[in-house]
ZAMARGU-4260 file (C-alpha; in steps of 0.2 Angstrom, whole numbers, plus 5000, padded with zeros to 4 digits):
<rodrens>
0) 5147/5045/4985 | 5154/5034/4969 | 5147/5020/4979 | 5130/5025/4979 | 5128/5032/4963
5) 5132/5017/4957 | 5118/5009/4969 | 5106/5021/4965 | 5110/5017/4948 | 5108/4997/4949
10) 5093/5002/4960 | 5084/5010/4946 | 5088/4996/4932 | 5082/4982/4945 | 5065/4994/4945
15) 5064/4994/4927 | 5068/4976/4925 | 5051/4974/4938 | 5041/4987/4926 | 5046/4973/4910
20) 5041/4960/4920 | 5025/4969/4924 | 5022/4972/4907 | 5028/4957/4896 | 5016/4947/4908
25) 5002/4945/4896 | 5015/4943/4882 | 5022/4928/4892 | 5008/4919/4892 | 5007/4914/4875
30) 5025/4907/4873 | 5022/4895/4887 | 5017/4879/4881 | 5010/4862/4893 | 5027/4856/4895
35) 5035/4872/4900 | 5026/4883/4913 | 5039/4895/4918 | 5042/4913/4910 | 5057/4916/4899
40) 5069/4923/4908 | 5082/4927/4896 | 5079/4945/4897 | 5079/4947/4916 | 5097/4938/4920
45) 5104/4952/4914 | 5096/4962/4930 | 5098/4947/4943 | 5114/4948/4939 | 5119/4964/4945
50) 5112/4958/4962 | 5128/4950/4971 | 5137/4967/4966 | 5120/4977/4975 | 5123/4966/4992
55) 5141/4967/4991 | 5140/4986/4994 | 5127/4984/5006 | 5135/4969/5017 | 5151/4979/5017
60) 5152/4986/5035 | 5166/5000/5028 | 5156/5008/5019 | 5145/5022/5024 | 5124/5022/5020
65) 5122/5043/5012 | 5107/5039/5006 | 5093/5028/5012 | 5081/5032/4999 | 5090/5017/4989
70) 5086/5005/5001 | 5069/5010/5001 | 5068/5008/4979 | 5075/4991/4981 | 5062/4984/4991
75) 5048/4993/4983 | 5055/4983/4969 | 5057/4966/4978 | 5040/4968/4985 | 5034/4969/4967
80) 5043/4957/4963 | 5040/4942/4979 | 5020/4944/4973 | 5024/4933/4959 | 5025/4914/4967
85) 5036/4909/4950 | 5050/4928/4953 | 5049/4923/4972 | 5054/4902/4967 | 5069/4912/4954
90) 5075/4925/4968 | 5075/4910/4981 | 5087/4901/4971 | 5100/4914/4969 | 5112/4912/4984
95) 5117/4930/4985 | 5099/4934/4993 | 5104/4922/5008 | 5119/4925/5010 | 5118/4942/5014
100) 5102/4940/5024 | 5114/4925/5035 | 5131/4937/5036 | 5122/4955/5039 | 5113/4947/5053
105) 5127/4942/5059 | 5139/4955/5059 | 5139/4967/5074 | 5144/4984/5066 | 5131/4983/5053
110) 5124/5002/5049 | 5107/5001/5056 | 5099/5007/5040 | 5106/4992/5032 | 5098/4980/5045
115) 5082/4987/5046 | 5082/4985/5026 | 5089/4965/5030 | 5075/4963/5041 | 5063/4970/5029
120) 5068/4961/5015 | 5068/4945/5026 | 5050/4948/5028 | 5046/4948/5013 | 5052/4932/5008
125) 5046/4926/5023 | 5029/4929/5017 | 5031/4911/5008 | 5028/4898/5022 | 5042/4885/5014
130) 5055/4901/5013 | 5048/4906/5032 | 5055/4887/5037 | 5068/4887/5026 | 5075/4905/5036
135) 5069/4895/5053 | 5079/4882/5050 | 5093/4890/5047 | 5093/4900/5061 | 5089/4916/5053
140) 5071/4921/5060 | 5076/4916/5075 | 5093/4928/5076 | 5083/4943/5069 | 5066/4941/5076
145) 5067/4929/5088 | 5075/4938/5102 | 5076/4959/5096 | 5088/4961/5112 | 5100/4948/5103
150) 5103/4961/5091 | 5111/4972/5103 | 5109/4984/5114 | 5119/5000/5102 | 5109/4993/5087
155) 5089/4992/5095 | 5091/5009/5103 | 5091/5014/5085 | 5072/5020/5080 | 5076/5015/5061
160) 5080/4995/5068 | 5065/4993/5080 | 5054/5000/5065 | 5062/4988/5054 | 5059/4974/5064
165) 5042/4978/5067 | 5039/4980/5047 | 5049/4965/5042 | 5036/4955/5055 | 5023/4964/5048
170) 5028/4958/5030 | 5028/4941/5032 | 5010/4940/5040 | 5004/4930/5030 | 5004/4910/5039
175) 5000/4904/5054 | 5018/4899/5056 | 5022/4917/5059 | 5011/4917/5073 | 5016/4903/5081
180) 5035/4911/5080 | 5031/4925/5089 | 5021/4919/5103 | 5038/4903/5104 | 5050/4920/5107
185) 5038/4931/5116 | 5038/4943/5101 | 5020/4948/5106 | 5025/4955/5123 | 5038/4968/5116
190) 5027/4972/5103 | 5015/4976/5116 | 5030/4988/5125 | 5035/4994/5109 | 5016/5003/5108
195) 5023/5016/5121 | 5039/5019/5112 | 5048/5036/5114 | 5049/5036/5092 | 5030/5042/5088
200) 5032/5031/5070 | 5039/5016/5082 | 5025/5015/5092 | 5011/5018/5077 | 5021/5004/5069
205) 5020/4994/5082 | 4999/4994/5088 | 4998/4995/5067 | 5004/4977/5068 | 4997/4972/5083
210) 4981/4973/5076 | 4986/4966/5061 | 4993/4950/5071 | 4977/4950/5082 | 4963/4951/5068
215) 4972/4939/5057 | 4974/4926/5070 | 4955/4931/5074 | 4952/4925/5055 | 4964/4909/5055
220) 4954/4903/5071 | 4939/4907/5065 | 4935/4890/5059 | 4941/4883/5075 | 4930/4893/5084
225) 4915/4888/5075 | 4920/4869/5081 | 4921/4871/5099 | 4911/4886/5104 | 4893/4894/5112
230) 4882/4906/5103 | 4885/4925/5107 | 4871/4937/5103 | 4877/4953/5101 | 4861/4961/5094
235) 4845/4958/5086 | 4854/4955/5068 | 4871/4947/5072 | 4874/4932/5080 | 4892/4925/5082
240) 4900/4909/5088 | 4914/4915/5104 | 4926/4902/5105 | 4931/4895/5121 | 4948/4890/5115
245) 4958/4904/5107 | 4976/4901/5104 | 4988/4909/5115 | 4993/4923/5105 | 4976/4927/5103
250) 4974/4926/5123 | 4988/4936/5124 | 4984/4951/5115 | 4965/4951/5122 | 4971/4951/5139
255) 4982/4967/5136 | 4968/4976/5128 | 4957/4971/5142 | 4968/4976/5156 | 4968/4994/5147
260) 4952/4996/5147 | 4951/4994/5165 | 4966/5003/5168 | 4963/5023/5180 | 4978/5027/5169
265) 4969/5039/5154 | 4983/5036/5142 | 4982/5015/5144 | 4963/5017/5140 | 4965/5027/5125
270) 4977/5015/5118 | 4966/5002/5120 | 4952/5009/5110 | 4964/5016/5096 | 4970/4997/5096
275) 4952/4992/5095 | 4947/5004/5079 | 4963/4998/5070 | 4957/4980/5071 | 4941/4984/5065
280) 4948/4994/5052 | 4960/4979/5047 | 4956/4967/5028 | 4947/4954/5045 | 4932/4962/5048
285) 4925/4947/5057 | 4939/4948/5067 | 4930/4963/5079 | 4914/4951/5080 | 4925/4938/5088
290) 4932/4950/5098 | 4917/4960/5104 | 4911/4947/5118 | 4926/4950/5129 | 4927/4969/5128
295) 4906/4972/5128 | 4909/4972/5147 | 4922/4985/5148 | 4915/4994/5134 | 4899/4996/5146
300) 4910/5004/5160 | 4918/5016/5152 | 4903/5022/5145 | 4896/5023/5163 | 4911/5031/5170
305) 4921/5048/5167 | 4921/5050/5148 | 4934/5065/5148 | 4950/5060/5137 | 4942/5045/5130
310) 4927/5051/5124 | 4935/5054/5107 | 4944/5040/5104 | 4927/5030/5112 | 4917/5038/5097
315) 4931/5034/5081 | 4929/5016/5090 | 4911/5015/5088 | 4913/5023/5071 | 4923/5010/5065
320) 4913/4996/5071 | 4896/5002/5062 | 4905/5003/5045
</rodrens>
């Protein structure tokens, strides 16, 4: 109980140390001059430093996670922090942040709290495209995201890990190199399992960031698919360009969607058109113009068919879409 009173403590300077940053902002900018771009610092080494003495507590197997709340307050405060390209540059160079990304992931008796918050901070840093090589390189995407099952079987079959891995993906959507990862390690396809997972907050985590992966691939190819494509009309008003060439992981999350919607299993259907209204609800809205071509067909059946049990979830779909 010392322990994390102590954490919780640390936790809560490291917050206010954000808030000061947050605040001396505007201030910062009139001490910088054309030869010297970067804040003044002086003032926040006194936080970073308390850093290695945070990740010693956490990468140390012995001791025992009584309150996660903690974990949760420090990365509120890193994901503050990591929005700002010069804090994210400071924090990458401060060894500690690696090192216990490199030596939780490894260790095989880690509390799973603790390596759901490692792979949640990794995402964040992640989120930069040179860190996200940087980690790849090193062999630390790979050995937590790459392969969930590498992580062991005791440790996925906790809710709290499979969430973590899913949120740490989730964080650092922000490249196409992130895409690329998870179609190289098949990450699409247990994602797509992960959707029916016994944890209610698993499986809404998981068709979340499916969407998310789908309608920002959708956006990234978009100017690809204006290249090398054939006019769709979809009505009177809109007219899109289909591509004829999507990348795989585009292909592969299409194909799922459209194997649901043809499915006699109700459940498999409903999915589907939940999956559909969340990427129409996502920051891409072009993303459910691309995608309209290839589901306007199955659309059509359903509507022809049996509505019961997907009559609902049909309507929030076509909701979504006309917003």
């Amino acid at each position: 109980w010392r322990t994390w009173r102590w954490l919780r403590l640390v936790s809560a300077r490291i917050r206010a140390f954000y808030l000061w940053v947050d605040c001396s902002r505007k201030v910062s900018v009139y001490i910088k001059t054309s030869e010297n771009l970067s804040y003044n610092w002086k003032m926040e080494s006194e936080y970073v430093e308390l850093l290695p003495r945070v990740f010693s507590v956490l990468g140390d197997a012995r001791q025992t996670v009584v309150d996660d709340t903690c974990l949760e307050k420090l990365l509120d405060c890193f994901r503050g922090i990591t929005e700002n390209e010069t804090e994210l540059y400071i924090l990458q160079r401060i060894p500690c942040l690696t090192n216990i990304i490199v030596n939780v992931s490894k260790q095989k008796d880690i509390h799973p709290n603790i390596l759901s918050f490692i792979m949640r901070l990794t995402g964040l840093f992640a989120a930069s495209e040179n860190y996200f090589i940087q980690l790849e390189d090193n062999g630390i995407m790979s050995h937590l995201f790459g392969n969930p099952r590498s992580l062991g079987t005791e440790a996925w079959e906790e809710a709290t890990v499979r969430c973590g891995w899913l949120l740490g993906i989730q964080n650092m959507l922000q490249h196409e190199a992130v895409i690329e990862f998870l179609y190289k390690y098949d990450c699409i396809d247990e994602i797509i399992r992960l959707q029916k997972d016994p944890s209610i907050f698993v499986a809404s985590t998981a068709s979340q960031l499916l969407a998310n992966i789908l309608s920002f691939s959708l956006q990234c190819s978009k100017h690809a698919a204006l290249g090398n494509s054939s006019k769709i009309q979809l009505s009177n008003k809109v007219t899109v360009l289909h591509s004829t060439n999507w990348p795989d992981c585009i292909c592969a999350i299409t194909g799922h969607i459209e194997d649901f919607l043809r499915s006699d299993i109700t459940s498999n259907v409903q999915q589907a058109l939940k999956l559909l209204s969340k990427v129409s609800g996502t920051r891409h809205p072009v993303a459910i113009i691309l995608l309209w071509p290839k589901i306007e067909e199955s659309i059509k059946l359903l509507l022809k068919g049996d509505l019961t049990g997907i009559g609902q979830p049909l309507a929030e779909l076509f909701l979504t879409v006309s917003r």
